[in-house]
C-alpha positions as CSV (number, residue, x, y, z in Angstrom):
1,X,165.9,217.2,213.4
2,X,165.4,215.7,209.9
3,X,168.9,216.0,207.3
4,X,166.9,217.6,205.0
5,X,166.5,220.1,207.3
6,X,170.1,220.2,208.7
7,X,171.2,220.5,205.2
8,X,169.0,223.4,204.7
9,X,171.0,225.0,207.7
10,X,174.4,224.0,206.7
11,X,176.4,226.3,204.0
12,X,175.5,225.3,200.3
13,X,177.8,224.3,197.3
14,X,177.4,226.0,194.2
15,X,177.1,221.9,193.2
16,X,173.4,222.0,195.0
17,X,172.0,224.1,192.6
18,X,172.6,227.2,193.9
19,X,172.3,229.8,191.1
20,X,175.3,231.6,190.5
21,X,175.9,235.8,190.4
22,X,176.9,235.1,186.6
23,X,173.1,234.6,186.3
24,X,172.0,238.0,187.8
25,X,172.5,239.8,184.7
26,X,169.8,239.9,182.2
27,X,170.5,237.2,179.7
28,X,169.0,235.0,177.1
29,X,169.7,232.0,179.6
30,X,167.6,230.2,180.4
31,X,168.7,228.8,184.4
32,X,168.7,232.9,184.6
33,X,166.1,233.8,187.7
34,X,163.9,236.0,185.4
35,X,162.1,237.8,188.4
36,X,163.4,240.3,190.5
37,X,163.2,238.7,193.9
38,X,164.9,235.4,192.1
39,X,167.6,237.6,191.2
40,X,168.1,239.4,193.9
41,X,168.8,236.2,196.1
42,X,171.0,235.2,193.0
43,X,173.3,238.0,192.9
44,X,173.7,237.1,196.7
45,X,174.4,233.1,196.3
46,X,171.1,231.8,197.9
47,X,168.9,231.2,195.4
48,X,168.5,227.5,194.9
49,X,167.5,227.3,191.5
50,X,166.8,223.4,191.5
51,X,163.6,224.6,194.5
52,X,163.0,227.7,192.8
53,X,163.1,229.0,196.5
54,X,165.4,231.8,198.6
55,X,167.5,230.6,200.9
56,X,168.7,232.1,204.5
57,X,171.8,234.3,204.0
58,X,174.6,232.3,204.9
59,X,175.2,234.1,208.4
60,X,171.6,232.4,208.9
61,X,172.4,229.4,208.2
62,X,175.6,229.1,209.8
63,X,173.8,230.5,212.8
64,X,171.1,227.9,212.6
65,X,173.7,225.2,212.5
66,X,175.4,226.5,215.5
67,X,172.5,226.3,217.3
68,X,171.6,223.0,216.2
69,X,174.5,221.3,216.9
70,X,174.9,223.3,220.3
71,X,178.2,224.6,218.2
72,X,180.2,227.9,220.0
73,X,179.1,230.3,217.0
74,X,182.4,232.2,215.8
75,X,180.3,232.5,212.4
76,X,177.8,235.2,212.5
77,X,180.0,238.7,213.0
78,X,177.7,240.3,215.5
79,X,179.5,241.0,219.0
80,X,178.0,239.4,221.7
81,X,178.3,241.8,224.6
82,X,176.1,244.8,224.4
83,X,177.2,248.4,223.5
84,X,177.7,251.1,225.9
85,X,175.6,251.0,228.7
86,X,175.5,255.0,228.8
87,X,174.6,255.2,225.2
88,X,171.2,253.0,225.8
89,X,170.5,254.9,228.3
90,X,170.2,257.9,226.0
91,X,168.2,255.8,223.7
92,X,165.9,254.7,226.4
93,X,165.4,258.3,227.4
94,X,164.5,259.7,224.2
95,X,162.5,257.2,223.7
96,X,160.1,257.1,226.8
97,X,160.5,261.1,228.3
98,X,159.1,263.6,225.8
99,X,161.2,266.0,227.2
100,X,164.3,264.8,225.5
101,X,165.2,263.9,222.4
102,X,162.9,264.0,219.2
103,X,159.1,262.0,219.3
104,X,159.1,259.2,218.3
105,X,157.2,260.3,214.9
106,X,159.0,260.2,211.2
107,X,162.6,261.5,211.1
108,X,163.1,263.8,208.5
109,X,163.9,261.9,205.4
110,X,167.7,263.2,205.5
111,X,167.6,262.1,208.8
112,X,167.6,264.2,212.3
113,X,169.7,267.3,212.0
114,X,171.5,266.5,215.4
115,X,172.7,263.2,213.2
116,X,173.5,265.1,210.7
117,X,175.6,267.7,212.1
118,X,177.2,265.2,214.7
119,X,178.6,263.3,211.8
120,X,179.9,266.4,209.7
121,X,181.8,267.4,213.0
122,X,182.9,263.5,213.4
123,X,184.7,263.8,210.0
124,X,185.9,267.1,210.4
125,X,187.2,266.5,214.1
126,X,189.2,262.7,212.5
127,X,189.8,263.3,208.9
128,X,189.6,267.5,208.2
129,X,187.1,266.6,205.3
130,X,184.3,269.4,205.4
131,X,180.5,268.4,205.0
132,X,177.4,270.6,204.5
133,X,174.7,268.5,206.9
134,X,172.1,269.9,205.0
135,X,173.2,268.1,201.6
136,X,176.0,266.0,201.6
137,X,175.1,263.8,204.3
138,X,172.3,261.2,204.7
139,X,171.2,259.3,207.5
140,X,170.0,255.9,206.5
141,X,168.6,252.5,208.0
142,X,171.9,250.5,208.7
143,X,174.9,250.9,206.2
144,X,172.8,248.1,204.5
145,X,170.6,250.4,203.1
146,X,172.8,252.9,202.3
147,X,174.7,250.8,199.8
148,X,171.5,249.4,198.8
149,X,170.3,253.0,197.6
150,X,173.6,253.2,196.4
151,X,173.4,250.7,193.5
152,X,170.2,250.9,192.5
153,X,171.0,254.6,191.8
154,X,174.0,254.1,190.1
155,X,174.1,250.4,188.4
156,X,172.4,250.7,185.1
157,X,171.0,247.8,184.0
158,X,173.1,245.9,181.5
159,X,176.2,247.4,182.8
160,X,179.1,245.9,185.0
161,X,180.2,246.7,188.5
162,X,183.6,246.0,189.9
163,X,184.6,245.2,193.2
164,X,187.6,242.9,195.7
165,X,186.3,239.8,196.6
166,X,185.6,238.0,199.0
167,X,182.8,240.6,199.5
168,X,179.6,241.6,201.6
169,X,177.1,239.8,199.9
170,X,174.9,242.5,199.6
171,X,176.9,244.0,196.8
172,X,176.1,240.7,194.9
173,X,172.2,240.8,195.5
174,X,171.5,244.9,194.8
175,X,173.4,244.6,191.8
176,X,171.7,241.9,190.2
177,X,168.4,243.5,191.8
178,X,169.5,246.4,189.3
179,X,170.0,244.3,186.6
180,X,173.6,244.3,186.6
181,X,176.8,242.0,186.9
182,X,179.0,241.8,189.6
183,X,182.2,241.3,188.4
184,X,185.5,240.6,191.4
185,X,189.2,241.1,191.7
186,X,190.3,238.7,193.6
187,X,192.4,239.7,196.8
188,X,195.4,237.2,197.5
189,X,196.6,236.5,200.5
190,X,198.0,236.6,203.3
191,X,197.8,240.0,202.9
192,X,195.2,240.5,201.0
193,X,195.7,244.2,199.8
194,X,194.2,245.3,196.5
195,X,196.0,244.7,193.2
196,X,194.6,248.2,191.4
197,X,196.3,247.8,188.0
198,X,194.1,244.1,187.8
199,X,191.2,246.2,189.1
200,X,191.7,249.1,186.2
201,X,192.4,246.0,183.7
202,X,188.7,244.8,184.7
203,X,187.3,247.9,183.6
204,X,185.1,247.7,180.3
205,X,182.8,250.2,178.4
206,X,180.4,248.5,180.6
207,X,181.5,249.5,183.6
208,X,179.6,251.5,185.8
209,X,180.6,251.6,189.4
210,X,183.6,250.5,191.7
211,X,182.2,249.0,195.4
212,X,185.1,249.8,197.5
213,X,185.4,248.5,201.1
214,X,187.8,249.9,203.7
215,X,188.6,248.7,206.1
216,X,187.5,245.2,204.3
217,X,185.2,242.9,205.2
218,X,186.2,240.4,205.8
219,X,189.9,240.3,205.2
220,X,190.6,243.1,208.1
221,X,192.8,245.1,205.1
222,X,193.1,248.7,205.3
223,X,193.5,250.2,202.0
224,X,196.2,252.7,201.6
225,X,196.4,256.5,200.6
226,X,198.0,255.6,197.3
227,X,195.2,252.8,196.8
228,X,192.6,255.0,196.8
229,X,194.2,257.6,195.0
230,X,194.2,254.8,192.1
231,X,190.6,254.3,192.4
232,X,189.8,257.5,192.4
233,X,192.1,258.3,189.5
234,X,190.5,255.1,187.6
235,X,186.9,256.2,188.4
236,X,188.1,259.8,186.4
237,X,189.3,258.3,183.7
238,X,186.3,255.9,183.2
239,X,183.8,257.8,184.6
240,X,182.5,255.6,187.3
241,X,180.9,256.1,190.5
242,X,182.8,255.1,193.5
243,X,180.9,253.6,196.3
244,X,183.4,253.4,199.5
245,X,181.8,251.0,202.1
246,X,184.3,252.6,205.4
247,X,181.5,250.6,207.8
248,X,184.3,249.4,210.2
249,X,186.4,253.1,210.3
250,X,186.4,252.8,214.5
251,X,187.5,249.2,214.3
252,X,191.2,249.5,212.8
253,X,193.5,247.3,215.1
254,X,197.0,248.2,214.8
255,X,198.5,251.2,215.8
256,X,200.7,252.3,212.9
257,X,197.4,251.6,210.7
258,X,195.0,254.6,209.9
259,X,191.6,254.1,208.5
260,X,191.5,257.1,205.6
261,X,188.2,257.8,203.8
262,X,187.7,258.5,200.0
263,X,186.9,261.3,200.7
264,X,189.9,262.6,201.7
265,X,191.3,262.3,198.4
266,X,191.9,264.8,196.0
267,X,189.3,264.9,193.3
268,X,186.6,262.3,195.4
269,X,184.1,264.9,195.7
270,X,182.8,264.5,192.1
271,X,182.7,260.6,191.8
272,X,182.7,259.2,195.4
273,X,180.5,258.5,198.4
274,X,181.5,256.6,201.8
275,X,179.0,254.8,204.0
276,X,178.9,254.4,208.3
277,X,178.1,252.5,210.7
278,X,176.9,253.4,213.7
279,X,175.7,249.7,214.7
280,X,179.9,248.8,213.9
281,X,181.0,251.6,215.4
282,X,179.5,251.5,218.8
283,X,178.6,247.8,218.8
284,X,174.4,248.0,218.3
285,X,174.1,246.5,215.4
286,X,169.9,246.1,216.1
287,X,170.0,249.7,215.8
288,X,170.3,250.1,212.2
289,X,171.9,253.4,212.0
290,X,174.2,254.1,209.2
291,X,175.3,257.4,207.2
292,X,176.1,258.3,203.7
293,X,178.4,261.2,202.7
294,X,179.6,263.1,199.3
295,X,178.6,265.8,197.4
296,X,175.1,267.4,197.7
297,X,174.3,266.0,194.0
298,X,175.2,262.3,194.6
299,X,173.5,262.3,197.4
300,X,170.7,263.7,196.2
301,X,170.9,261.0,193.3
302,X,170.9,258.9,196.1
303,X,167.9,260.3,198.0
304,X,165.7,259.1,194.8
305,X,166.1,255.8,196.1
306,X,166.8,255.7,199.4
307,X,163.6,258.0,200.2
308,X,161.4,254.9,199.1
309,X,162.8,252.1,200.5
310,X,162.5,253.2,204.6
311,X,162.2,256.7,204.4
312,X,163.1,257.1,207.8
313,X,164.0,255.4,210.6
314,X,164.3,255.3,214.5
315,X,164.8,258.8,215.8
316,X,165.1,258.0,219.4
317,X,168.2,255.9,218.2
318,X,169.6,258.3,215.7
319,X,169.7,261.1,218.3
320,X,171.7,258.4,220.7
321,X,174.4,258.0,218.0
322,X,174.3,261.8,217.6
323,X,175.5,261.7,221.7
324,X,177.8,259.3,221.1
325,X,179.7,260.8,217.7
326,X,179.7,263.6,220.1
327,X,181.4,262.1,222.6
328,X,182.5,258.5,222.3
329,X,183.7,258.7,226.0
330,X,186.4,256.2,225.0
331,X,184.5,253.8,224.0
332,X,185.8,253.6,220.4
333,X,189.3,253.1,221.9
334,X,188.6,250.5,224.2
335,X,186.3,248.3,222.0
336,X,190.1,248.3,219.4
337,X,191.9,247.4,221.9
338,X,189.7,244.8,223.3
339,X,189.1,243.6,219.4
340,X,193.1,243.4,219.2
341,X,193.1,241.3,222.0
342,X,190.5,239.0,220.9
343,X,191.9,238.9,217.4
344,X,195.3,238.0,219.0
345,X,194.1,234.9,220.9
346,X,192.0,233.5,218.1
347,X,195.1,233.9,215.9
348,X,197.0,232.0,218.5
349,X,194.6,229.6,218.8
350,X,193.7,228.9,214.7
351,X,197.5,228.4,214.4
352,X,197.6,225.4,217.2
353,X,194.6,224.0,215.6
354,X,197.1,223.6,212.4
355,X,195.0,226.4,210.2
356,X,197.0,229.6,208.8
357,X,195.0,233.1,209.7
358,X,196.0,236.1,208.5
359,X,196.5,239.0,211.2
360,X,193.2,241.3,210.2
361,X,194.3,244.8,210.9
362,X,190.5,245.7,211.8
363,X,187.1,244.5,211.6
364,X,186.0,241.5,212.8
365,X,187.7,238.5,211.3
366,X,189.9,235.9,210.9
367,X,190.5,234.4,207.5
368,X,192.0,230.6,207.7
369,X,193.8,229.0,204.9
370,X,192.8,225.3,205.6
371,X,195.2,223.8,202.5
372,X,197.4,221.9,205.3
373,X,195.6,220.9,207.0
374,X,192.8,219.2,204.9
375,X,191.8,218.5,201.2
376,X,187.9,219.2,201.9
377,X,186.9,222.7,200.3
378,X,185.7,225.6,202.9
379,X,181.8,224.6,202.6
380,X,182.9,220.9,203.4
381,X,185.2,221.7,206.1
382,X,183.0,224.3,207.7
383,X,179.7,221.3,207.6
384,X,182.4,219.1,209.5
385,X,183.5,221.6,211.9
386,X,180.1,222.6,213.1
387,X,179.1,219.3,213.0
388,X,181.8,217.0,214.5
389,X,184.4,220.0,216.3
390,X,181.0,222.0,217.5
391,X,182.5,224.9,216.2
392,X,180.4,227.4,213.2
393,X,182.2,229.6,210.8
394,X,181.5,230.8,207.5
395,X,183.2,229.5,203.7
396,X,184.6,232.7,202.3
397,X,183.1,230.9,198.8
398,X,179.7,231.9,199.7
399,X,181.4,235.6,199.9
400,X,182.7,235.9,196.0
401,X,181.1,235.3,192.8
402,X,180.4,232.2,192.1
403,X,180.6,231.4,188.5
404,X,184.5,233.5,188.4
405,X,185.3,230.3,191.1
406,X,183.9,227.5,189.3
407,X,185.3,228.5,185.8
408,X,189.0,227.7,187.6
409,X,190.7,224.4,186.1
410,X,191.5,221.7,188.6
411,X,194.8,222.5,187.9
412,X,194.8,226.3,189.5
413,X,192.0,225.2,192.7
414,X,190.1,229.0,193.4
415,X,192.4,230.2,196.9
416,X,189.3,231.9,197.9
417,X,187.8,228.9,198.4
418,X,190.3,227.5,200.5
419,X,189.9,229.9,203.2
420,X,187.1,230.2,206.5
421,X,186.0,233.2,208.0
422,X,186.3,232.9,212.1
423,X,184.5,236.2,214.0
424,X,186.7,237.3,217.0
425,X,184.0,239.8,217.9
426,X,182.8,237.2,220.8
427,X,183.7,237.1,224.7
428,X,186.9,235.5,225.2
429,X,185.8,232.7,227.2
430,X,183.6,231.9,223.8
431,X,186.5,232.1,221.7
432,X,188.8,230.0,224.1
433,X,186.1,227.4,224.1
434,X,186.0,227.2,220.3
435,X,190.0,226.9,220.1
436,X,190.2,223.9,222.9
437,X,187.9,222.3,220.5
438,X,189.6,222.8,217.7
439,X,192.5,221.9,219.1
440,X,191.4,218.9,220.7
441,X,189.2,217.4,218.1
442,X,189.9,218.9,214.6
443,X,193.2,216.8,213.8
444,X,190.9,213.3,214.8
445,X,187.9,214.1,212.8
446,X,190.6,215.0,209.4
C-alpha cells in the first residue's frame, strides 16, 4: 500500500488543509466551502480544502488504518459481539413469516405504533415522564438522523449553536449543513463535567440552540439534575431550543450514577427534545433505530424535516426493539456490568502503559491524557500507535472545533488535544491484546 494512501487512512491535522468548523458559517471568506456538501463535511473536520474533496469520517479512517496495519482496533466505538440472540430472532421472524410482526412495506412516517407506545411506556416505567405516542414521540433512522432533523429544524442560518466539546461530529457537520456556527465549551478534565455559567456566558443574540449530550460521548460524564436544570433555565431565558442527545441512557456504569433525561425537568416540555438509541441500547448498531421525544409541536417542527430525509425505516426491526423495550430480559443490566468490566481493565491497562484515563461513568470510552508520557499531539501519537504499537484509537482533536483549538497560544497548548479516545466496547481478549502492546512497545517507540 502506497503512503499517499496510508496517509489518506491515518487521522488528519488541521495543518493538512483540513477546513476548519469556523468556515461552516456563511462568510465573505474566501477558503469558506461555499457549497453545501463542502460544508457539511467542513462543519464535521473532513473536508480537505487543499483537494477540494470529502474525506472518511475519522472512525473510517482510524478503522482503515487498523486494518491496514493488522492493528487490534480500540478506535471505532461499535461493540464487537452481537446483540441478543433472542432479539434477532424476533427481527428475523417479522421479517420472513407474515404472520408476525408488520410487512415489510413503509412504516408509518411517525414510525410503528408498537415503537411508539413501547417507548412512552419505557419512559414512564424508568423516569415517570408521560408521553402521548401519537405526537410526542418519533421513531427515526438511527439517533443520527434524529439529531440531524433536529438542527436543520431549528439552526437558522446565520445563527450560533452551542455545545461541550469534545463532541459527536455530527453536531459539527448538520450545523454547518444549516448554515450555522458551531461554537464549544470546552469540558476539562479529569472529570470532565459541564462548566454551565461558561456555557450561559457563550450565549449571544445569535444563539439559537444548545446540543446537549448525556451521558457524553465520549467523556462517559453523566450530567447532573442541577446541570440540566441550568440548561433548561438558560434555554428560557434566551429562548433556545434544547437538543438533549441521551443515546447511551442504558449504558451508565456506576451504580450510585443515574442517567436523568431533560425531560424530567421542570419547564423542558416547551424548549427541549431528547434522542434514543436503540442500536446503543441493545448493541445493534446496523439496525438504525433511534427515537425522538418532546412536546407534540416540536416534534412536529421536527417531522418537517425528518419526513424527507428517510421517511421511514425498517419495520421488521422497529417492531424487534418494540419487544425488547418491552422486556429487556436483563440484557440492559448485563451489557453495564460487562461494559464496567471492560472499562475497568482497559483503565488498568492505559495506566501501565504510562497514559492517564479518566474513569467514564458510561458509554463507551476511555479518554487518555498522553502529556507524560510524550510531546507528540493526539493525531501524531495516535499515527505512531497504529503504526508502530499496532494499536488504533481516535485524537479527541478531530472531535472539537477546530479553529477554537488552533487560535490557542503556544503558551496555553489546547488540553483537548492532548487526549485519545480508546473504545472498551470490544471482547476482553481484544482489549488485553491491545494493552500487552502498549505496554510492551509504547515506552520503546517514544
Amino acid at each position: 500500500m502506497s503512503d499517499t494512501t496510508m496517509n489518506a487512512m491515518l487521522p488528519k491535522s488541521p495543518q493538512d488543509h483540513v477546513t476548519p468548523a469556523s468556515a461552516a458559517q456563511p462568510t465573505a471568506d474566501p477558503l469558506s466551502p461555499p457549497s453545501p456538501w463542502a460544508r457539511s463535511a467542513a462543519g464535521a473536520n473532513t473536508f480537505d480544502h487543499a483537494a477540494g474533496t470529502v474525506l472518511p469520517t475519522i472512525y473510517e479512517r482510524t478503522t482503515a488504518a487498523a486494518i491496514a496495519h493488522e492493528a487490534v482496533n480500540l478506535g471505532q466505538g461499535f461493540p464487537d459481539r452481537e446483540g441478543p440472540e433472542w432479539l434477532r430472532q424476533a427481527a428475523a421472524q417479522a421479517l420472513t413469516d407474515p404472520a408476525v410482526g408488520p410487512s415489510n412495506q413503509y412504516a408509518p412516517g411517525l414510525g410503528l405504533p408498537v415503537l411508539r407506545e413501547a417507548v412512552t411506556e419505557d419512559h414512564l416505567r424508568r423516569t415517570g415522564i408521560s408521553l402521548d405516542p401519537s405526537s410526542e414521540v418519533m421513531i427515526t433512522t438511527g439517533a443520527t438522523e434524529a439529531i440531524a432533523a433536529s438542527i436543520l429544524a431549528f439552526a437558522s442560518p446565520g445563527s450560533q449553536v452551542l455545545t461541550f466539546e469534545p463532541h459527536y461530529d455530527s453536531y459539527g457537520s448538520m450545523a454547518a449543513l444549516a448554515g450555522a456556527e458551531l461554537v464549544g465549551v470546552p469540558l476539562s478534565g479529569p472529570e470532565f463535567h459541564p462548566d454551565m455559567d461558561a456555557l450561559e456566558a457563550a450565549v449571544t443574540e445569535r444563539t439559537s440552540m444548545l446540543l446537549l449530550n448525556t451521558p457524553h460521548n465520549p467523556t462517559g460524564t453523566v450530567f447532573t439534575e442541577q446541570e440540566l436544570r441550568r440548561a433548561v433555565g438558560i434555554a428560557r431565558r434566551h429562548g433556545l431550543v434544547i437538543m438533549c442527545d441521551e443515546v447511551y441512557e442504558q449504558l451508565v456504569l456506576e451504580a450510585d450514577q443515574q442517567h436523568r433525561s431533560i425531560l424530567s425537568i421542570s419547564g423542558a416540555a416547551e424548549v427541549a427534545v431528547a434522542i434514543g438509541s436503540a442500536g446503543k441500547s441493545f448493541s445493534l448498531t446496523g439496525w438504525k433505530i433511534g427515537w425522538l421525544c418532546g412536546s407534540a409541536e416540536l416534534v412536529n417542527r421536527i417531522r418537517g424535516v425528518k419526513q424527507f430525509l428517510t421517511f421511514s425505516s425498517g419495520p421488521g426491526f422497529q417492531w424487534a426493539v418494540a419487544q425488547g423495550l418491552q422486556d429487556d430480559r436483563g440484557f440492559f443490566a448485563e451489557n453495564a456490568a460487562s461494559l464496567a468490566a471492560a472499562r475497568d481493565l482497559l483503565h488498568s491497562g492505559l495506566h501501565s502503559a504510562g497514559l492517564r484515563p479518566n474513569r467514564a461513568a458510561s458509554g463507551y470510552f476511555l479518554l487518555a491524557d498522553i502529556s507524560e508520557a510524550t510531546d507528540l499531539d493526539d493525531v501524531a501519537f495516535c499515527r505512531l500507535l497504529a503504526e508502530e504499537v499496532g494499536v488504533a484509537a481516535i485524537p479527541v482533536s478531530s472531535l472539537i472545533i477546530q479553529h477554537r483549538s488552533d487560535q490557542r497560544s503556544a503558551d496555553a497548548p489546547d488540553p483537548l488535544r492532548r487526549l485519545v479516545r480508546f473504545a472498551f466496547c470490544k471482547r476482553l481478549s481484544s482489549l488485553e491484546e491491545g494493552i500487552d502492546r502498549m505496554v510492551s512497545r509504547l515506552p520503546k517507540v517514544l
